[in-house]
C-alpha positions as CSV (number, residue, x, y, z in Angstrom):
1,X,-0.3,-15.9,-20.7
2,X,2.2,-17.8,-18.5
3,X,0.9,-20.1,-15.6
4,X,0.5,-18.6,-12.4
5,X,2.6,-20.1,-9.9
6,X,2.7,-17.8,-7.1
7,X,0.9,-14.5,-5.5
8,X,1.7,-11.4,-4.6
9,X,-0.1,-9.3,-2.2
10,X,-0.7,-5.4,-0.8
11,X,-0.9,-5.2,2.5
12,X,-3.1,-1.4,3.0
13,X,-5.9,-1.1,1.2
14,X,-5.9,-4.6,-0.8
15,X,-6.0,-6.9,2.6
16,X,-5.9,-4.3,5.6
17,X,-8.8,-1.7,5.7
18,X,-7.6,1.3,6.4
19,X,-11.5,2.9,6.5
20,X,-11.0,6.6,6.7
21,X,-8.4,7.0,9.3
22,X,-6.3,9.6,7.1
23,X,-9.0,11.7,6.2
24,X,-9.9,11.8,10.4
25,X,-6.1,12.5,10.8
26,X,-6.6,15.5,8.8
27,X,-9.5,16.9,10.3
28,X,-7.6,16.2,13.5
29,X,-4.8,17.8,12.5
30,X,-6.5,21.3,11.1
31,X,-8.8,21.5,14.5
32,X,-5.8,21.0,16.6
33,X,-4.0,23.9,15.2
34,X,-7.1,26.3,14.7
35,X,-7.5,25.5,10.5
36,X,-10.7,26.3,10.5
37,X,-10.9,27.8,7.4
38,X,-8.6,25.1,5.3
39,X,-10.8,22.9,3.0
40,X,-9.7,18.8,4.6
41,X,-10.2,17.4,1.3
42,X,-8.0,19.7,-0.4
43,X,-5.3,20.0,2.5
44,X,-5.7,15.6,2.2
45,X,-4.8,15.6,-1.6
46,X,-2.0,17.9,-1.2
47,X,-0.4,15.8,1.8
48,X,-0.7,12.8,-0.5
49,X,0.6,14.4,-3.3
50,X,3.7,15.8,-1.8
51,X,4.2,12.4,0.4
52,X,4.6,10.6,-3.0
53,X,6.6,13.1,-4.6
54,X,9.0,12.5,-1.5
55,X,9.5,8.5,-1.1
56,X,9.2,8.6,-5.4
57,X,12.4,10.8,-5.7
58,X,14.7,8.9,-3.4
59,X,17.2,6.3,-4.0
60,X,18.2,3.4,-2.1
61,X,21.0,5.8,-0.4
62,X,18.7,8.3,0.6
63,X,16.6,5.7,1.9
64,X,14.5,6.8,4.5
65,X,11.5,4.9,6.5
66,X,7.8,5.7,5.8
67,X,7.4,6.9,8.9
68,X,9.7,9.6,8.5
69,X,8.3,10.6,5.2
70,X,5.1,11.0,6.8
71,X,6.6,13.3,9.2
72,X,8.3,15.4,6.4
73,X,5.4,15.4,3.9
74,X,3.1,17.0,6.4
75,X,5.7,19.5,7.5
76,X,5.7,20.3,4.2
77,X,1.9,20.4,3.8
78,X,1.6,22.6,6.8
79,X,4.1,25.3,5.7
80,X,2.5,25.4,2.1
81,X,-1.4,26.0,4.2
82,X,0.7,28.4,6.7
83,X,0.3,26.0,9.8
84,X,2.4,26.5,12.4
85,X,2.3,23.1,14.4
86,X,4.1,19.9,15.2
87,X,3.8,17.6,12.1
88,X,5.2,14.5,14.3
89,X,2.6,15.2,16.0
90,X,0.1,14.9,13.4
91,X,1.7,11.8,12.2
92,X,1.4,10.1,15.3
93,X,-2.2,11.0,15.5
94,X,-2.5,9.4,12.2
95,X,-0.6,6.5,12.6
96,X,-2.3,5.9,16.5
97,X,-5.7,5.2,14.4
98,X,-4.0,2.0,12.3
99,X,-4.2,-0.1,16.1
100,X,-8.1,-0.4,14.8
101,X,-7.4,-1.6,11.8
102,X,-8.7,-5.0,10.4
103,X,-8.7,-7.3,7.6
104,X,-11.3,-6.9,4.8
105,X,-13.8,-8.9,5.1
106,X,-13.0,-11.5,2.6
107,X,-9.2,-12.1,3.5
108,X,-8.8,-15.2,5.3
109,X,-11.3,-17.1,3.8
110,X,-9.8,-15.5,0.2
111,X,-6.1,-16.5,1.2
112,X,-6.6,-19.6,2.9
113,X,-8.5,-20.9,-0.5
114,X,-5.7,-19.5,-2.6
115,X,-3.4,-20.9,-0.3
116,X,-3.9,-24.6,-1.2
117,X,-2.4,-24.2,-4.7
118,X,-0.4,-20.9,-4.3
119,X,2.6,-20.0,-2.1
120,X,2.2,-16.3,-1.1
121,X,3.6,-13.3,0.0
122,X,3.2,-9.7,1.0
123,X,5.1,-7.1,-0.9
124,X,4.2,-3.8,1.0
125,X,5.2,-0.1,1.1
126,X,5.3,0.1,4.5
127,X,8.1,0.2,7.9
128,X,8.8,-2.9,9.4
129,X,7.2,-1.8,12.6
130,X,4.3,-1.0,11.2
131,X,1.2,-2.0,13.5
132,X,-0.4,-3.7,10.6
133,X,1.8,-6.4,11.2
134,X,0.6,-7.2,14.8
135,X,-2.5,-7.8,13.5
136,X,-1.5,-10.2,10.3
137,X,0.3,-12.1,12.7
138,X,-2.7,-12.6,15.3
139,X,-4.6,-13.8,12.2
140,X,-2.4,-16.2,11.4
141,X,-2.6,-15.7,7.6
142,X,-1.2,-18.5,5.1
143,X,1.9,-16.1,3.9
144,X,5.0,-17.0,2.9
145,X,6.6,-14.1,4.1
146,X,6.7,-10.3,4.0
147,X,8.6,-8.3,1.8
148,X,8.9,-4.1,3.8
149,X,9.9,-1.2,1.7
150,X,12.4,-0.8,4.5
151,X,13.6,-4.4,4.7
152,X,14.4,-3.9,0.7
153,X,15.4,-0.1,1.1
154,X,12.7,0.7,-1.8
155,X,9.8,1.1,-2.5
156,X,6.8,0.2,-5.1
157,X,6.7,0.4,-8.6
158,X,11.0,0.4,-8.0
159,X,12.0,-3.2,-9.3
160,X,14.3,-4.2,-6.4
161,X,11.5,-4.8,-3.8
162,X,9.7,-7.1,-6.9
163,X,13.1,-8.8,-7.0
164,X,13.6,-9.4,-3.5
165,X,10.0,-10.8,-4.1
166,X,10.7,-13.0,-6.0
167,X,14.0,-14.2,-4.4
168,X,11.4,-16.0,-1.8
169,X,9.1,-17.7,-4.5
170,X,11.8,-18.4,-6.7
171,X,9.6,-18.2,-10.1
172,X,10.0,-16.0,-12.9
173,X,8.0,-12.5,-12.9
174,X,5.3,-13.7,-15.1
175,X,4.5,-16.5,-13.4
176,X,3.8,-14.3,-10.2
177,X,0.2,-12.4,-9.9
178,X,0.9,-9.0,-8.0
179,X,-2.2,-8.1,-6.6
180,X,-3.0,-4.4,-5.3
181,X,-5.3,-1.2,-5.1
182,X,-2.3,1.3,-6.2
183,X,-2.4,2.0,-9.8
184,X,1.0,3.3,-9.6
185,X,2.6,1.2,-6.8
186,X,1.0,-2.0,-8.0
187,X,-0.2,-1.7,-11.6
188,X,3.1,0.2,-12.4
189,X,4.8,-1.5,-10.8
190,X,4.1,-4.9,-11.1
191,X,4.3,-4.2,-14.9
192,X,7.5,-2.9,-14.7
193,X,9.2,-5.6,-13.4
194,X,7.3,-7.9,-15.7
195,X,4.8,-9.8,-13.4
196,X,0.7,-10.1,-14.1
197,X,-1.0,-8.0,-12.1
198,X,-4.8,-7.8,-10.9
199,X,-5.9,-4.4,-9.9
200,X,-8.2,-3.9,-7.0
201,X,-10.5,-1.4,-7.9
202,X,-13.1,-1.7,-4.9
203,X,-16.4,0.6,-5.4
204,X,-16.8,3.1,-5.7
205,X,-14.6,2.6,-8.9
206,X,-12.2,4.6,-9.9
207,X,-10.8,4.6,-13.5
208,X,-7.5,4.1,-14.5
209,X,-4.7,7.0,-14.9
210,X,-3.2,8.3,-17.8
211,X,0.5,6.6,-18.1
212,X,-0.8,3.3,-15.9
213,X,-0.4,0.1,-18.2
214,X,-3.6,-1.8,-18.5
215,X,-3.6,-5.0,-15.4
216,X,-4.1,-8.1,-16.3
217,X,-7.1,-8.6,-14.6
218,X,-9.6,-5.9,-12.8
219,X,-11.1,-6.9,-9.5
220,X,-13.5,-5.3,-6.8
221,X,-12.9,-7.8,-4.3
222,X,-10.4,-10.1,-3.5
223,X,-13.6,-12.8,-3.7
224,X,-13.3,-12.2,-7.6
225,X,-9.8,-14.2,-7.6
226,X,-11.7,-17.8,-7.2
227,X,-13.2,-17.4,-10.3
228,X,-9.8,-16.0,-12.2
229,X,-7.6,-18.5,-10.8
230,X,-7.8,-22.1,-11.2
């Protein structure tokens, strides 16, 4: 195995906590428009199913910002359930909740650690107005920089926002750890475009998909990578 010379980091999920702010979105959502009767779990998986199926399928000239996928993924969602409502609402009732988001509780101490022999970056999914952002910046977190789906015009597991990546630390893929909670984005990804990878499976555990290359390394917390790094 090549020497690790830089780290990669998801932002939701892997260093921001995102508790359970969709799965209140969706309750939200299905009271506001008299639901009643519509199972939030099930109307939850569908949303994400059919928001992945969305920002999977497109190309870099069909780009189009998270946001907006939200928007369209849960207009879609509420035709399939027969809602009738305003789905920018709901995503702005979702999106609202991420001003109360924090760090895990781990992260700084984690990344400042790390920091001392590591450069790092953020390679997120996400808008580049996303409110996470605020919030890493009021931190103050050791990072390099941050690479947005919509600064690259792609999106995790594609290889062009791994590239543009990797532009910033200048190493080769395997000598970068990609660390994340996505299987797909992350795992997938990260494979793809030839880097190690560390998954972050936090409890409780989940196993790993059919079609999802084994990571390098299997974490639960971020605390795990003193002991894999040297």
């Amino acid at each position: 195995m090549s020497k690790i010379k830089g780290l990669s980091f998801d932002m939701y999920r892997t260093l921001i906590d995102t508790k359970d702010f969709h799965e209140q979105a969706v309750e939200e959502i299905l009271k506001l428009n008299g639901a009643h009767s519509i199972d939030p779990q099930i109307f939850h998986s569908r949303w994400d199913e059919i928001y992945d199926e969305i920002y999977l399928a497109l190309g870099e000239s069909e780009f189009m910002r998270l946001y907006d996928v939200s928007i369209e993924s849960l207009r879609q969602t509420m035709k399939e359930f027969g809602i009738d409502g305003d789905p920018k609402a709901g995503t702005d009732l979702w999106i609202i909740k991420y001003e109360k988001a924090d760090l895990y509780p781990e992260v700084e101490e984690v990344l400042e650690i790390l920091s001392e022999k590591y450069p790092i970056i953020i390679t997120s999914n996400v808008d580049n107005d996303d409110k996470g952002f605020a919030m890493l910046r009021a931190k103050n977190l050791p990072v390099c920089a941050i690479v947005t789906s919509e600064s690259s015009r792609s999106y995790k597991p594609d290889e062009k926002i791994f590239e543009d990546a990797l532009s910033i630390l200048k190493f080769q893929p395997e000598e970068i750890l990609h660390i994340g909670d996505s299987q797909t984005a992350d795992v997938l990804g990260g494979k793809r475009f030839r880097m190690l990878t560390a998954w972050l499976n936090r409890p409780p555990s989940k196993k790993l998909k059919a079609g999802i290359p084994i990571p390098d390394y299997e974490i639960q917390s971020l605390r795990d990578l003193l002991g894999i790094l040297p």
